[in-house]
N, C-alpha and C positions, 0 to 999 in steps of 0.2 A: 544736533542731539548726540551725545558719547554714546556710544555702543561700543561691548565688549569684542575684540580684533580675532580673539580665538576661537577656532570650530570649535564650539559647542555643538551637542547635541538637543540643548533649552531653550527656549527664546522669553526673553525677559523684556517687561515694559524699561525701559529706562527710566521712568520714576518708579525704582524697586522702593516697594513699601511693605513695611514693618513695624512691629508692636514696638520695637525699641527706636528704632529713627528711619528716618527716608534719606535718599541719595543716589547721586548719579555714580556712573564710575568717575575718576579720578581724571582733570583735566589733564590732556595732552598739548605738547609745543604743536607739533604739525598738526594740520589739517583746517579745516574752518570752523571749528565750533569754540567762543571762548565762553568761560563761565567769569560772570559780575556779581557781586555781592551787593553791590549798588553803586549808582553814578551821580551821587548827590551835588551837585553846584562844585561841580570841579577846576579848582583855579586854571588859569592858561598854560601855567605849564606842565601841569597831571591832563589838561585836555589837549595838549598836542602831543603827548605820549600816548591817548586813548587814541586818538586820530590815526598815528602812526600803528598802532598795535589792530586798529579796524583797518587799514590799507593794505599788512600781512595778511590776516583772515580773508580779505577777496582775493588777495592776489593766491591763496592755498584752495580756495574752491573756486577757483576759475570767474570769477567774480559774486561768488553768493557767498555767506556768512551766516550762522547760525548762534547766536546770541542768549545764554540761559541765565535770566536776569532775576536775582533773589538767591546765588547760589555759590558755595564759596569755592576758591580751589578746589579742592578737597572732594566735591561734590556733592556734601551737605546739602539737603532741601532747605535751606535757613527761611526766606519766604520776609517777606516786606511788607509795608502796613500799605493802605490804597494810597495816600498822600506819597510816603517813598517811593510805590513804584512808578505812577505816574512823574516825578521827578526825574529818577532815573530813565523810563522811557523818552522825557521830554531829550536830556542830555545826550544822549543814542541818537534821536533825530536830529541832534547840533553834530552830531559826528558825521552822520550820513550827509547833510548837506554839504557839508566841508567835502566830500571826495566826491558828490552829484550821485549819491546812493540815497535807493529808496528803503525805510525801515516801515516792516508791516508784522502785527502780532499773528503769531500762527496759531496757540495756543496758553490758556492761562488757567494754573492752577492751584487750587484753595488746600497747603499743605496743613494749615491750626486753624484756628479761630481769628479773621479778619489776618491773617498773614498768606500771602501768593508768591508765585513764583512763577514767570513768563517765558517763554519761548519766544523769539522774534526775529525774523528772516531779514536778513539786511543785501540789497540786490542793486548790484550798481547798473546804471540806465547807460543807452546806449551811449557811446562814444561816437564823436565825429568820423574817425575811420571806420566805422561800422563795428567793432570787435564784439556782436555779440555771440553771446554763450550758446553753444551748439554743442542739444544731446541726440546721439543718433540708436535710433531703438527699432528692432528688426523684430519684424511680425509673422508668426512662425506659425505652422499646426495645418491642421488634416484640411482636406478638401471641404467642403459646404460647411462650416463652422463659422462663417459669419465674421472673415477675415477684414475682408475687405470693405464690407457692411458698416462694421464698428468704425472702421478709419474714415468714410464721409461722413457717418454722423459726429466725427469727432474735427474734422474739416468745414463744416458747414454749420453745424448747431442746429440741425433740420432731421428727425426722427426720420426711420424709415418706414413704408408702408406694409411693411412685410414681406415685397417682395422684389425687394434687394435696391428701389429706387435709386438712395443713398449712395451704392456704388458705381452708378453708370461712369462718374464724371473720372472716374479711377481706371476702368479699364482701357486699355490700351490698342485693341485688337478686336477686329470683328466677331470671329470665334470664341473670346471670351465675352462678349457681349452675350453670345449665344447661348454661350454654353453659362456660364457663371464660374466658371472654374480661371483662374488668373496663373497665364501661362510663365512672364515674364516678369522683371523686379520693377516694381512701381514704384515713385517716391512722390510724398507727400506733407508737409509741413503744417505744424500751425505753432502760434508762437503766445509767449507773456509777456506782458510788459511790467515795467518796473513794481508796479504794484500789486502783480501777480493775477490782472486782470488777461483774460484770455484772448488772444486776438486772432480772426480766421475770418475765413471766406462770410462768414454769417456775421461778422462787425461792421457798425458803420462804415462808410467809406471806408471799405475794404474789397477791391475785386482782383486782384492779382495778387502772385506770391515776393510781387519786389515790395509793396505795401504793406503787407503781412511783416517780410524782413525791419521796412524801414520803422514802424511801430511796436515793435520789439526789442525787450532786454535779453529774453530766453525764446529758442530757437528750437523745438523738439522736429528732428526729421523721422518719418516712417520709410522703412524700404517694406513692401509689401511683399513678400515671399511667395511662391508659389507651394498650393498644397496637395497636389495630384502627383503621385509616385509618377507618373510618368516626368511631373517635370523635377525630381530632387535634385539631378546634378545641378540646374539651376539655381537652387535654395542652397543648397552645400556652396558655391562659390559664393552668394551675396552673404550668407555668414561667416565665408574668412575673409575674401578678399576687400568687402565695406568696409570691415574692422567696426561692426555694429556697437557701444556703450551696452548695452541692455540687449534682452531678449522678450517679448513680448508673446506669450505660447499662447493661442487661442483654443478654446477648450469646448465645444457643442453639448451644453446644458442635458438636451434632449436624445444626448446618443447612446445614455446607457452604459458607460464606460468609456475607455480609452485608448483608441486603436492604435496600430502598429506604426502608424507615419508621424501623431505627434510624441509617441513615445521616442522613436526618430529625431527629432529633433529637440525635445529636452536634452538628449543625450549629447546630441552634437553640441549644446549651445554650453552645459556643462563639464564637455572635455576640453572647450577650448577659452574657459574661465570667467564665462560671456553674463554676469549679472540675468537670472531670470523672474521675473514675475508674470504671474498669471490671469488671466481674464474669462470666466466661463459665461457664455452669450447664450441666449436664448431659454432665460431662465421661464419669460412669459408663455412659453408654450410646451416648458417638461412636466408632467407629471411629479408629483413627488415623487412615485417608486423611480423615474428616470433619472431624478436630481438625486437621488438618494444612490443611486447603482454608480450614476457618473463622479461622484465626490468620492465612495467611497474608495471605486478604481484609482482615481487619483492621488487618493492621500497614501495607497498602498506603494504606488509607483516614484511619488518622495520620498517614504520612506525606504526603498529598496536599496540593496547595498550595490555601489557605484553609483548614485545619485544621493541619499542619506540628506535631507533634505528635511528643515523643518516648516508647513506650512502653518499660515498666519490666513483664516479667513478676515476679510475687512471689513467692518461691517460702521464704523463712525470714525469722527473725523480725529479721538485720540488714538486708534489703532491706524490709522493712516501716517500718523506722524512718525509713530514705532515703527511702523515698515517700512519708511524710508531710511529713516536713520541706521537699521540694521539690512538692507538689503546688500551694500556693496560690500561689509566684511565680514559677513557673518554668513551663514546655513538658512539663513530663513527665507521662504518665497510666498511674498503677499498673492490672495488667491481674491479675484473680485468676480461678485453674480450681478450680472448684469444683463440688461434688454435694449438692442437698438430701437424697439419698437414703442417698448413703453420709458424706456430712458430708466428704468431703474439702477439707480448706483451711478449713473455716467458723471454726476456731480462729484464725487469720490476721486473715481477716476481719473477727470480734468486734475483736482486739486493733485492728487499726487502726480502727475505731470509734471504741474509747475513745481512742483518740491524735486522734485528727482535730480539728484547730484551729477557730477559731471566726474566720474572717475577717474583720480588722479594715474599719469602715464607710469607705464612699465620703467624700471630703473633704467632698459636700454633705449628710452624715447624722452631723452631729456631735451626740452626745449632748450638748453643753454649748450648743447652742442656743437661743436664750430663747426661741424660739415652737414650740410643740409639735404634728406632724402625724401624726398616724396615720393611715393607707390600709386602708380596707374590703375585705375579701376575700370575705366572708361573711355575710350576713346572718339571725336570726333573731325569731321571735316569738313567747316563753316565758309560757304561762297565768300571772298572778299577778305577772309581772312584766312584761312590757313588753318593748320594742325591745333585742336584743341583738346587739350586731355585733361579728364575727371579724375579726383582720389583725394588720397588722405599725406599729409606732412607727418611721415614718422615721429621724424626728428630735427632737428635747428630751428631755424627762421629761415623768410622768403621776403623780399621786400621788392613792391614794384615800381620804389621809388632809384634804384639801384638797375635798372632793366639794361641801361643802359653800358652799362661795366662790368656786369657780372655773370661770368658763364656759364651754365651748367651743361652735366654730359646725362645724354639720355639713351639708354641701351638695359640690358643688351642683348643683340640681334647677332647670334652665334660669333660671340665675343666682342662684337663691337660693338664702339659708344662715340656718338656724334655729339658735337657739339651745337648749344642752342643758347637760347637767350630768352626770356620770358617778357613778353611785350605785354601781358595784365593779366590781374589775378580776379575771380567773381569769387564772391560765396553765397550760393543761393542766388545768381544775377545781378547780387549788389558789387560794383568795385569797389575793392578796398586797395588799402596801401600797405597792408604789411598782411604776411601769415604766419601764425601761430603752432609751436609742434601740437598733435591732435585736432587740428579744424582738418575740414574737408574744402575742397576749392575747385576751379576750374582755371588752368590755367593757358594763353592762348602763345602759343609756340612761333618762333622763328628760327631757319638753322643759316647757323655762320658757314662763309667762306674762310679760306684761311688769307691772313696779310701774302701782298705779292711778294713780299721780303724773303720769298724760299717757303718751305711748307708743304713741298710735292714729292713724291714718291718716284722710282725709276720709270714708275711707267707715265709720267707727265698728272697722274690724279692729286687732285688734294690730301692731305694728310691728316689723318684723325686721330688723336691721341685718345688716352685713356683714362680716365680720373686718377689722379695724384702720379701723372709719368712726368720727366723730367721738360717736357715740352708743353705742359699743360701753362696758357698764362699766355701764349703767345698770341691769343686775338686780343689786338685793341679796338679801342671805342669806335674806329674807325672801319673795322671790317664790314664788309659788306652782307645784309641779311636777306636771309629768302624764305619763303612762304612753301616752297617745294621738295619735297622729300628729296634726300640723298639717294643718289641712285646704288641700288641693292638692298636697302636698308628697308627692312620692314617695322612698323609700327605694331607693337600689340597690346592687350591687358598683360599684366603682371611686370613690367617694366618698370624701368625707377629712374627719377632724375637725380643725378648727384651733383653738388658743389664742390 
């Protein structure tokens, strides 16, 4: 879907209609949305140009594509008779099979008399090395707001009973069992598959989270936030140091306003550029005057100046479409009323899920980078295997096909960097064989000895160079690896591997 790139202070349907004509904004080269006028019986050499012109499109939205068929450059509603569109949609689905992408209608609409104009999602299915699309969306907002709540009912497809069932399987900790307040960062997935069908714990033969993965084209992870002032420092690191996609602000229907902790974290999620949309729960048990106090706090608090925020309530599935299309470049924050108890709206919800873009990286995380960083989030130390560390690929690639030759230095530990070697890469528990800049991973650690060929210091120890020093390159395939930390060398979050 086009969406206008400049803060505005307006939010417009992208089908802007007028007494004089309708039109989108004006197609752009980059990103994934192309506009079609139509795809009528296009010979083999205009359909291996469309081929090649759908294989840029996924490869610009991370493998998804948005397709506005009936419309011309320009962005004209020009609109197709049913015989031509159906044609053209047929020809779309001769494209997607050709690259093993799935094409699904999101939306279809009647611009004249018996003339339309379609929307259609084009979502390439898993690959053999696993590479699916991975959005990660951080769940933010006040204490008893029904955080944690929404996210098993959105894990399992199992309403809850009022009194919080839903989230047992989520908390962590006995104390938060008890208490209901969620001390510590949770994470939680559920994923889509090609056709935009939703898959979790509540699917067929579905009971783990590596089935979840292996049944999936799109990937949505939750880190669940903690929403007790007592634990903010908490919540402040999982939304810088995850590097969250989105920001998910949960909003308590029935509280009458807006209190001081998710105002908190709008703010923080907004200084640090973080995509927000909104979810207000427990609409089944406010009051109107409570619904009516708590919206209208809310909308005062978008609009306030250092947030300046347009909200979009969502109430059908063409206002859905518009909220995602303008959520990543635009001022607008889709706001949803919804009930874990009685499920209203959570149908919404899901679907924009599966729509939800994967935003493109910052100019200084270019995947085509020659030097490769990955940032520690998490640290662990797995019997039998050794040092494994959690986080996200800034920047380059990572290939675990390569483990074997390629060195990377990890530090650093009051200016030092050790040298290591990556023995495999998960994502989500699945191995894969390459990493991508912007996935998240785990990857399982080894540290090098140096060759006997010299490499030691006055005082007889191993020598450790430094990323890009003149001596960096002197281990080969042959050095010997270990499972055991360097001695002095501590391991911690905020660390970074570099090539």
């Amino acid at each position: 879907m086009a969406v206008n790139n400049s803060n505005t202070s307006t939010c417009h349907d992208p089908f802007q209609r007028s007494s004089a004509h309708e039109s989108l904004l004006p197609e752009i080269e980059q990103g994934n949305v192309e506009y079609k006028l139509k795809l009528i019986n296009p010979p083999p050499e205009r359909l291996q140009h469309l081929v090649t012109q759908l294989k840029w499109r996924l490869a610009e939205g991370h493998g998804e594509a948005m397709y506005e068929i009936g419309v011309s450059d320009h962005g004209e509603l020009v609109g197709l008779s049913r015989r031509d569109m159906q044609e053209s949609l047929s020809t779309l689905k001769k494209m997607g099979e050709i690259l093993k992408a799935d094409v699904s209608i999101i939306r279809e609409l009647d611009v004249m008399e018996e003339r339309f104009v379609a929307e259609v999602l084009v979502r390439k299915g898993l690959s053999d090395d696993q590479h699916f699309l991975e959005v990660r969306v951080a769940i933010v907002g006040g204490a008893d707001a029904g955080k944690s709540t929404l996210l098993g009912v959105l894990a399992d497809s199992e309403l809850d009973n009022g009194y919080g069932k839903s989230r047992l399987n989520l908390l962590r900790h006995r104390h938060e069992i008890e208490t209901g307040r969620t001390s510590s960062i949770s994470h939680q997935i559920i994923g889509f598959n090609a056709r935009g069908d939703l898959v979790n714990y509540g699917s067929t033969n579905v009971s783990t989270l590596e089935q979840i993965c292996e049944s999936s084209a799109k990937i949505v992870s939750f880190l669940d936030m903690c929403g007790h002032p007592k634990y903010q420092k908490t919540t402040l690191s999982g939304l810088t140091g995850h590097s969250p996609d989105y920001a998910c602000l949960i909003i308590s229907a029935n509280a009458g306003g807006v209190s001081e902790v998710p105002r908190e974290h709008l703010g923080i999620a907004v200084a640090l550029l973080v995509p927000v949309f909104i979810v207000m729960t427990k609409v089944d048990v406010a009051s109107p005057e409570q619904l009516t106090r708590t919206v209208n706090s809310l909308l005062r608090l978008l609009k306030s100046p250092g947030v300046c925020r347009v909200p979009m309530v969502i109430q059908n599935e063409d206002d859905l479409v518009v909220a995602v299309s303008s959520l990543v470049n635009s001022r607008v924050i889709p706001i949803f009323l919804t009930s874990s108890v009685t499920g209203e709206n959570m149908d919404l919800l899901t679907k924009f899920l599966n729509l939800l873009p994967k935003p493109n990286a910052p100019e200084n995380e270019s995947p085509e980078a020659d030097h490769a960083e990955f940032s520690i989030e998490e640290t662990y130390n797995v019997p039998g295997l050794g040092l494994v560390v959690g986080g996200l690929l800034v920047s380059g690639h990572m290939s675990a096909l390569a483990q074997r030759t390629e060195t990377y230095f990890l530090g650093p530990d009051r200016g030092r960097f050790v040298p290591v070697r990556i023995t495999s890469i998960h994502r989500q528990r699945i191995p894969v064989a390459h990493l991508s800049s912007g996935q998240a991973a785990t990857l399982a650690i080894s540290f090098l000895s140096p060759n006997n060929r010299g490499s030691k210091d006055a005082d007889g120890n191993p020598k450790v160079q430094s990323p890009g020093s003149a001596e960096e390159g002197t281990y080969s395939a042959n050095v010997e690896m270990s499972t055991v930390l360097p001695a002095g060398f501590k391991i911690r979050k905020g660390q970074v591997l570099l090539s």
